[in-house]
C-alpha positions in Angstrom: 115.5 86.6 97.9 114.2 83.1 97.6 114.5 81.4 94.6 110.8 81.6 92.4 108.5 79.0 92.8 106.4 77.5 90.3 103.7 76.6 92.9 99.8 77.6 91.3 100.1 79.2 95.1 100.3 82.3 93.3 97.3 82.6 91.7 94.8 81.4 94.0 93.0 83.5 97.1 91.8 86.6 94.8 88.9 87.9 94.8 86.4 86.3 91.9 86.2 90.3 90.4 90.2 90.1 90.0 90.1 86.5 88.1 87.2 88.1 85.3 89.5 91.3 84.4 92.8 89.1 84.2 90.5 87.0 81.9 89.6 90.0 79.8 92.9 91.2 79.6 93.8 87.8 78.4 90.9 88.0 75.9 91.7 91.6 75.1 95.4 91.3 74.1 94.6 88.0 72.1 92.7 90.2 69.7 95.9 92.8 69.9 98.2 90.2 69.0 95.7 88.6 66.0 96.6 92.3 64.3 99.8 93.6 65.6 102.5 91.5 63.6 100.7 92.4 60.3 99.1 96.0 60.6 101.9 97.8 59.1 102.4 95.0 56.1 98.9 95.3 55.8 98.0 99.2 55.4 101.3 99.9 53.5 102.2 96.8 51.2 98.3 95.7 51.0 96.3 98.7 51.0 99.4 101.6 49.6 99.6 103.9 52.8 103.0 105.3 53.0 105.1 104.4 55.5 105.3 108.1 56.8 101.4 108.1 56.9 101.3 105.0 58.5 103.7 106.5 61.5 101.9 109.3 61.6 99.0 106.9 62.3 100.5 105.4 65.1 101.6 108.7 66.9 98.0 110.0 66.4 96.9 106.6 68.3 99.2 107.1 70.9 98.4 110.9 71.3 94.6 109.6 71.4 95.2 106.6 74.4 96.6 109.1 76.4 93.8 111.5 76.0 91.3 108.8 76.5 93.6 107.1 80.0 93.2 110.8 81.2 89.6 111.0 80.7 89.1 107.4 81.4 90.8 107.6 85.3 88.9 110.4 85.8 85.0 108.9 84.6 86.8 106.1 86.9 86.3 108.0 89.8 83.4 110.0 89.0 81.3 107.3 87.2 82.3 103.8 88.8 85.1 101.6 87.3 83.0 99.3 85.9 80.7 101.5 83.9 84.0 102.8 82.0 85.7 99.5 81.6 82.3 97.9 79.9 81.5 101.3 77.9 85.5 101.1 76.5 85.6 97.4 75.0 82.1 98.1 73.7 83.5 101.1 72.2 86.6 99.7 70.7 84.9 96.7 69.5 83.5 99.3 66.7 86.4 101.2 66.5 89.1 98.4 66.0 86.9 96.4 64.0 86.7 99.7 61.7 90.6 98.9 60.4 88.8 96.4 58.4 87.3 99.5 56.0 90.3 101.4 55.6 91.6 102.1 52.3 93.4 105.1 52.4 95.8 107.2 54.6 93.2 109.7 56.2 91.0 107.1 57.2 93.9 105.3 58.8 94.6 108.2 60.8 91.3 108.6 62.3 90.6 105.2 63.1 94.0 105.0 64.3 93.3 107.9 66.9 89.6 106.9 67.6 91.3 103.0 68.6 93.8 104.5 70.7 90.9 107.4 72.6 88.2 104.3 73.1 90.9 101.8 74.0 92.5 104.1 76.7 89.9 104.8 78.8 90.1 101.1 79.7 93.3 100.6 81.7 93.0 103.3 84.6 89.8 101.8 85.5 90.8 98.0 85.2 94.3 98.8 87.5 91.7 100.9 89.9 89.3 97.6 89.9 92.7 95.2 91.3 93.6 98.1 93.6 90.0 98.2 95.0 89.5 94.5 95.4 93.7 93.6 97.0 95.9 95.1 99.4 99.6 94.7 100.6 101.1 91.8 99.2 98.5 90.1 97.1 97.6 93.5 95.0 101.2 93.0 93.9 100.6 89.9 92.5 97.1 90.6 91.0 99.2 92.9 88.9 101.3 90.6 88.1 98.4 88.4 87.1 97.2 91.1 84.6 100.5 91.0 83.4 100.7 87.1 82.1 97.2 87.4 80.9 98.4 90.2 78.9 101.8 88.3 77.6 99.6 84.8 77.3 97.2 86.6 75.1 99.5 88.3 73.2 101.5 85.6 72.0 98.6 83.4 71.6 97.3 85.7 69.2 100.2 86.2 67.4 100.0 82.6 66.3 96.4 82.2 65.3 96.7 85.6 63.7 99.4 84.0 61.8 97.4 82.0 59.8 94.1 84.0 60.0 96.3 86.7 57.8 97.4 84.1 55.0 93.8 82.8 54.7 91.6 86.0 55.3 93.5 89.2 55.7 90.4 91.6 57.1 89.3 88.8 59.4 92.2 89.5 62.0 91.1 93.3 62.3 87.3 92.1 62.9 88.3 89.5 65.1 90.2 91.9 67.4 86.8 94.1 67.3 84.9 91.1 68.4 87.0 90.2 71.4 86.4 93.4 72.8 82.8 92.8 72.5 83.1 89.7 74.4 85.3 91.5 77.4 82.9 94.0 77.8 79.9 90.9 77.8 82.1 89.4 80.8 83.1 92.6 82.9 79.0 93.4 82.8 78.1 90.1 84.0 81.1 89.8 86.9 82.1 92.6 88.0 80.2 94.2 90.9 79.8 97.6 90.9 82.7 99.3 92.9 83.6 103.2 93.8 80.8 104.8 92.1 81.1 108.5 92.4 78.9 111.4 93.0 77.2 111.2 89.5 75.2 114.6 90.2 78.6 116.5 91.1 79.4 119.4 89.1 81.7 118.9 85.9 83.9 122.3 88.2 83.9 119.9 91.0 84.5 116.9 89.7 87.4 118.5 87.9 88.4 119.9 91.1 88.9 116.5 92.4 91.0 115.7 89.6 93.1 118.1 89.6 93.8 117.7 93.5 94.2 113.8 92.8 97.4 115.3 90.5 98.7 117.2 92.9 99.7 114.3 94.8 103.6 115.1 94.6 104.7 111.6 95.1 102.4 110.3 92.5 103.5 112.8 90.4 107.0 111.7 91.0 106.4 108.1 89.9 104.9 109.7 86.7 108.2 111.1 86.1 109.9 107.9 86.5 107.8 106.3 84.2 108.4 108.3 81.3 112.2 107.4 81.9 111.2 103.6 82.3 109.0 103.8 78.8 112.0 105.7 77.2 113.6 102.0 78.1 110.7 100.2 76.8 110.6 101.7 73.5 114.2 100.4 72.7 112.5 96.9 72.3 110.5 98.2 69.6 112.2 100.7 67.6 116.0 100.5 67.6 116.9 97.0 68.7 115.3 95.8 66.0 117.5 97.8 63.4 121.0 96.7 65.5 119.2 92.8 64.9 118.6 93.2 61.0 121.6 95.7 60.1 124.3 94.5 62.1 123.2 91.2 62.4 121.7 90.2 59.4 118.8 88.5 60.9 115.0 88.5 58.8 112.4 89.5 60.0 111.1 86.1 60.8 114.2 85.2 62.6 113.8 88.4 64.8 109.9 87.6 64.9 111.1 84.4 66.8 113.8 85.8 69.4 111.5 88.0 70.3 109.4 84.7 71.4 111.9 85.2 74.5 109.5 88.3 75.8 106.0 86.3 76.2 108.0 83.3 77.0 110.1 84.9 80.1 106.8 87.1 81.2 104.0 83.9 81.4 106.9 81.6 83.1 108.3 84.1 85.7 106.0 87.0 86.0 104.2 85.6 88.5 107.1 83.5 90.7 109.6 86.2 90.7 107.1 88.8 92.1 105.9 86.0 95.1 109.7 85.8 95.7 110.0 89.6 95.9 106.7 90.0 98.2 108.4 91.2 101.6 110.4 94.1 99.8 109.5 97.3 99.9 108.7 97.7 96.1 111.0 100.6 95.7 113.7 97.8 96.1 112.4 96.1 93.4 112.3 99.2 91.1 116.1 99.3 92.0 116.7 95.9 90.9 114.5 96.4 88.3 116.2 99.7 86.5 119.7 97.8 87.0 118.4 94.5 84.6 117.9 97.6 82.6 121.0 98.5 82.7 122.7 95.4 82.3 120.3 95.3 78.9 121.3 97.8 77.7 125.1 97.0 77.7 124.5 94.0 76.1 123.0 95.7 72.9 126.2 98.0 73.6 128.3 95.3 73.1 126.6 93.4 69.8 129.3 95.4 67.3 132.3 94.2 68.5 131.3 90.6 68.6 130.6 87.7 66.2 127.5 87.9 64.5 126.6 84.1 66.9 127.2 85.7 69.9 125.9 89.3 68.9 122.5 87.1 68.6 123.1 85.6 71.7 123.8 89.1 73.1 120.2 90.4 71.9 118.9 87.7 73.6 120.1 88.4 76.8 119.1 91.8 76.3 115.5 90.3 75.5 115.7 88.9 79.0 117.4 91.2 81.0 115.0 93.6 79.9 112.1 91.4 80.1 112.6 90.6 83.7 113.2 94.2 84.7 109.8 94.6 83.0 108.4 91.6 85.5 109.3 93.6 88.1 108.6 97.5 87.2 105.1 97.1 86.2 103.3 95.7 88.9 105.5 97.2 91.7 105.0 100.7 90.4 101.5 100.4 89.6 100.7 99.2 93.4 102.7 101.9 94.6 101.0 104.1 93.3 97.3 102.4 94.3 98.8 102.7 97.7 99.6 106.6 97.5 97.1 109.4 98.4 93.6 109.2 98.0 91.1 106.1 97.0 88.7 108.6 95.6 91.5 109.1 93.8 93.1 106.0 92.3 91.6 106.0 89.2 92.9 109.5 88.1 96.5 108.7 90.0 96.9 105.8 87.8 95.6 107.4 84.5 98.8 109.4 85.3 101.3 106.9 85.3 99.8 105.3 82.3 100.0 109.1 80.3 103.8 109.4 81.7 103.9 105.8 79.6 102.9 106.5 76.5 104.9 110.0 76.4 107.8 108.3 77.2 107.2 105.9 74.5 107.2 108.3 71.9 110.3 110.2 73.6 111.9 107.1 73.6 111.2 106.7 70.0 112.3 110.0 69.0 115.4 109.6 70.8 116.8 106.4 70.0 115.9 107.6 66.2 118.1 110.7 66.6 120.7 109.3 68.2 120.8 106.9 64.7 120.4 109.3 62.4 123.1 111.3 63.8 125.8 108.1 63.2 125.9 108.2 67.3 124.3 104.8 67.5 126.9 103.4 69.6 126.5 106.4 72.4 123.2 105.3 72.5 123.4 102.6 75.2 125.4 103.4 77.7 123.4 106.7 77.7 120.5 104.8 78.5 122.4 102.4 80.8 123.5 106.2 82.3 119.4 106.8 82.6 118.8 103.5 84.1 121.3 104.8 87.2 119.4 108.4 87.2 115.9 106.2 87.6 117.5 103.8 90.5 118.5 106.9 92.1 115.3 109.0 91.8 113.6 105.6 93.0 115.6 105.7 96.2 114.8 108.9 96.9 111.3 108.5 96.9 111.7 105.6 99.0 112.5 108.4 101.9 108.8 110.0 101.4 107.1 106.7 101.0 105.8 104.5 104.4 107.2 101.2 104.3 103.3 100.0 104.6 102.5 102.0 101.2 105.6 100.4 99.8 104.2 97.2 100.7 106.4 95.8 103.2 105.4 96.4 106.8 106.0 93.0 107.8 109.7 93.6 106.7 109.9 97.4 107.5 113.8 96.9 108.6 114.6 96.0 105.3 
């Protein structure tokens, strides 16, 4: 592999359609990030949800985006991508502005789960809009392009929102409602109107269609993956945190600012590292990608037994291990996926993968908590280091059913 480049190369050459949704997804997660550092302060120090009320909150708005990427890939392919994509930030605007009225736990809850059903009937369509418009090589790095607006975004926001909470509390929650408004104001105005479906089909036939789109048995595969990648994912949020304050003794604030590390690796390398990796077959870089895993992984594994200096250098390296394994898996299996079965199809295909996400989010969550509340903490990693081997393995074998011009590498079929 070539070493990355830093060359603007990478972003040039797409489509004008591709450069307006990386720009809404950059718009888009800078309203995420305005709110997600201080929501949980906010509804249970601020407002007096309890903390069990708040998680239940959360798990009801995860439940909810994966009902609404379902029914969103599906009205992808029936409706038009566009159509959905404008219809869900117009949507959430209301819905996520609507934190800014919550004063007790019910009414968490529901706006929690009507966030999460309006905000996930965005992403099948936007991932079906790069597939449409790029092909081989450069739908790989369009990905990847949605993936450092995303990260650019996110960290942006987390500073202004920073200071937006110590001033005005409520204006981060509205402020995230308006830049959904003004995503959906852009996608309107430059996005043509791509794979609009037979609007007059029956609700049996369209459902039909669906239902054969998930019958794809490689796709379905790579949905299985998934899950185990999330269960990876989750880590990140849930348990590595605990290891950081508990064993460590680091604040919040000084774990607020490791985690810096994750934006900072994504918007340097995201795009390099994928150009460098753009004759594989992208089932080679799922490989390499579940063994960075791995590796991060190991490294939590070893934080115990070390100095508390090194054991925070130690979750730093597992902050970038895993973040470039992330670099890799997200835009490598999501154009794998555009490539497989069906274009009628995409949109439902792809609502799969990102329903196998958020289930193994919460299966991630659940597990990493039981293994901690059992006392088994320290079985914990090289279990999932033992998953990470299982995923490079399952990856391989899909590899066998999978043309090397789906898997994105017919110039470099004999590799």
């Amino acid at each position: 592999m070539s070493s990355p480049s830093f060359s603007l190369d990478a972003l040039r050459g797409f489509p004008r359609p591709v450069y307006a949704v990386a720009a809404g997804q950059l718009v888009n997660l800078f309203g995420s990030g305005l709110v997600y550092p201080f929501a949980t302060v906010h509804f249970h120090l601020a407002v007096g949800i309890s903390l069990s009320v708040v998680g239940f909150g959360l798990l009801a708005n995860n439940v909810a985006t994966a009902v609404g990427t379902a029914v969103g890939g599906y009205l992808a392919d029936r409706r038009g991508r566009k159509p959905v994509m404008v219809a869900s930030m117009l949507l959430s605007s209301v819905t996520l502005a609507a934190y800014a009225l919550v004063e007790s736990g019910p009414a968490f809850v529901a706006v929690a789960a009507a966030a999460g059903l309006t905000l996930g009937l965005y992403t099948p369509a936007s991932h079906a809009t790069i597939a449409d418009l790029t092909e081989g090589g450069d739908r790989d790095r369009a990905f990847a392009l949605l993936k450092v607006g995303n990260n650019a975004g996110f960290g942006a926001g987390f500073v202004v929102g920073g200071v937006l909470y110590e001033v005005a509390a409520l204006s981060v929650f509205v402020l995230d409602g308006l830049t959904c408004a003004v995503v959906a104001g852009v996608l309107w105005y430059a996005l043509p109107r791509l794979h609009e479906g037979d609007t007059d089909a029956a609700l049996r036939d369209a459902v039909g269609d669906w239902g054969r789109a998930l019958s794809e048995r490689r796709v379905l595969t790579l949905a299985v993956l998934n899950v185990g990648f999330a269960v990876l994912y989750a880590q990140m949020q849930t348990t590595v945190p605990v290891v950081a304050e508990e064993t460590l003794g680091l604040t919040s604030s000084q774990l607020g600012t490791l985690y810096v590390l994750n934006p900072l690796v994504i918007v340097t390398l995201q795009l390099p590292l994928v150009a460098a990796v753009a004759s594989w077959r992208r089932t080679r870089g799922l490989v390499v990608s579940a063994s960075l895993w791995a590796a991060s992984m190991l490294a939590v594994a070893a934080v115990s037994s070390v100095s508390a200096t090194l054991g925070v250098g130690l979750v730093g390296a597992f902050l970038v291990l895993r973040t470039l394994g992330e670099i890799l898996h997200a835009p490598l299996i999501t154009s794998l996926a555009s490539s497989l079965g069906r274009a009628e199809d995409r949109g439902s295909q792809l609502s799969l993968l990102e329903v196998a996400k958020r289930l193994g989010f919460g299966l991630g969550s659940v597990v990493g908590g039981a293994f901690f509340d059992a006392g088994l903490s320290s079985l914990l990693w090289p279990t999932l280091a033992g998953v990470c081997a299982v995923l490079a393995v399952g990856v391989l074998l899909l590899e066998r059913r999978v043309t090397p011009t789906e898997n994105g590498a017919a110039a470099d079929a004999a590799s």
